[in-house]
C-alpha positions as CSV (number, residue, x, y, z in Angstrom):
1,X,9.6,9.2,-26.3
2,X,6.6,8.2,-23.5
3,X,9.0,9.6,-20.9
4,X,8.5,6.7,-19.0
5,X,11.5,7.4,-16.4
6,X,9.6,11.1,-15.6
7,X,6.0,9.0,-15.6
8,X,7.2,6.4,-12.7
9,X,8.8,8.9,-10.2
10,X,5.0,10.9,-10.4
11,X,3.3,7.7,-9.8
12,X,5.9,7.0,-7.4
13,X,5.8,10.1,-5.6
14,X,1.6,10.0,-5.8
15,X,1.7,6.6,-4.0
16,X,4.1,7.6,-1.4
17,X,2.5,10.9,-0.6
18,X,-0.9,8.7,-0.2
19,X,0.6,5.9,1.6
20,X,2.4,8.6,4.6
21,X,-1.0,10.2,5.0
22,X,-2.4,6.6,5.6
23,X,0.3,5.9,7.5
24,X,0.2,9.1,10.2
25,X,-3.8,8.6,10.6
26,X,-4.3,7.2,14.3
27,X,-6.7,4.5,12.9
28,X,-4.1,2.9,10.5
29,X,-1.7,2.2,13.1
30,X,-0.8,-1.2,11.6
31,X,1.1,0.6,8.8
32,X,4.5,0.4,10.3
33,X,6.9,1.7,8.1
34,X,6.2,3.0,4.2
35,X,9.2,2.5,1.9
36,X,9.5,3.8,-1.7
37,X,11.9,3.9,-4.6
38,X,11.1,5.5,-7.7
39,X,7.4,3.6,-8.4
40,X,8.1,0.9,-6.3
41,X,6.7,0.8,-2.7
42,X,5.6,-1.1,-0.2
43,X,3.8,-0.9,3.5
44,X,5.0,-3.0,6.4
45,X,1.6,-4.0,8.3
46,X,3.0,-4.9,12.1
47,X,0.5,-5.2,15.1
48,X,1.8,-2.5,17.0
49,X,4.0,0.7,15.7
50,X,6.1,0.9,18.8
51,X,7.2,-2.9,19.2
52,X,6.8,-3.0,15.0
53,X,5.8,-6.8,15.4
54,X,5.2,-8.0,11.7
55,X,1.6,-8.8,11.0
56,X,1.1,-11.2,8.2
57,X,-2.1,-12.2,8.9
58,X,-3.5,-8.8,9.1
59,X,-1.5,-8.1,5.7
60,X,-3.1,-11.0,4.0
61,X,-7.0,-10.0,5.4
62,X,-5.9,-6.4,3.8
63,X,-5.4,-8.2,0.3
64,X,-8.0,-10.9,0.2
65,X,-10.6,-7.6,1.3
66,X,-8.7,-5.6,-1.5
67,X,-9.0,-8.3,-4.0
68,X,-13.1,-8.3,-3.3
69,X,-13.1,-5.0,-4.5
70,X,-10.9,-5.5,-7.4
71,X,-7.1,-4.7,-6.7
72,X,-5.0,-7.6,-6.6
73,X,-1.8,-7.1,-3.4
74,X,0.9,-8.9,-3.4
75,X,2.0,-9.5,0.0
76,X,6.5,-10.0,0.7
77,X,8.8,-10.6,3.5
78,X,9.6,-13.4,5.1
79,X,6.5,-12.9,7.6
80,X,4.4,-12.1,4.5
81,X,3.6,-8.9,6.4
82,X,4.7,-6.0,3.7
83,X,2.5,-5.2,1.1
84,X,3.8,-4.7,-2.7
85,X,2.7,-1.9,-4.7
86,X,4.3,-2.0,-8.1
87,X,1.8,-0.6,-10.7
88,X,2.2,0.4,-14.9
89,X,4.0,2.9,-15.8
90,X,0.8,3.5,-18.0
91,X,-1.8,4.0,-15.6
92,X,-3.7,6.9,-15.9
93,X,-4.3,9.2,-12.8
94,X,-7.6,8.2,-12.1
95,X,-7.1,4.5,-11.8
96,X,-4.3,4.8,-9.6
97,X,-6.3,7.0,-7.2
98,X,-8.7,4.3,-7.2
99,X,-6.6,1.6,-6.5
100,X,-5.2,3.9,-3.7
101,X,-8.8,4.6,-2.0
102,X,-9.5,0.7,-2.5
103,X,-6.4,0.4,-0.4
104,X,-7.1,2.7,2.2
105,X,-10.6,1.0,2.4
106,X,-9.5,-2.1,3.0
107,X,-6.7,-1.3,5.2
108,X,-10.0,0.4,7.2
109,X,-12.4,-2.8,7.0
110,X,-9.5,-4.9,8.4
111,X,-8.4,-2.8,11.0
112,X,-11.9,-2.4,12.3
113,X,-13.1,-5.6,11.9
């Protein structure tokens, strides 16, 4: 009845489409790889895209600044350097481009910092 299936592939899709264009930005070259399946994805944050070294420290200073301005990461992997997105199927549009630009700002403060 809430066409939930139809609801997580457009938040899905919305997440991935925002997490490539962070991704090909020459300031966010921590973001490795972005991976996505239906609303479920993930970033893997490595020091360097052309030797992909996992980063889990950098991963965990993305969350921790993330989580000062409200969005909680959950960081994965077995060097703790991919970072979770997995978010209701009933969020509304604009919170999830919020959480989004939260991500991409603190992706930015730990990168430059």
């Amino acid at each position: 009845k809430e066409n939930l299936l139809d609801r997580g592939l457009e938040i899905g899709a919305t997440i991935d489409r925002r997490l490539n264009r962070m991704a090909q930005r020459n300031t966010l070259e921590c973001i490795g790889d972005v991976r996505s399946l239906g609303c479920m994805n993930a970033i893997e944050i490595v020091k360097n895209r052309k030797t992909c070294e996992p980063n889990g420290d950098l991963a965990a200073k993305i969350a921790q600044g993330a989580l000062k301005n409200g969005l909680i990461l959950i960081t994965a992997g077995p060097t703790r350097n991919v970072i979770r997105l997995l978010v209701p199927l009933t969020i509304s549009d604009n919170l999830l481009e919020e959480g989004l630009d939260i991500l991409e700002h603190s992706l930015e403060e730990a990168v430059l910092k």
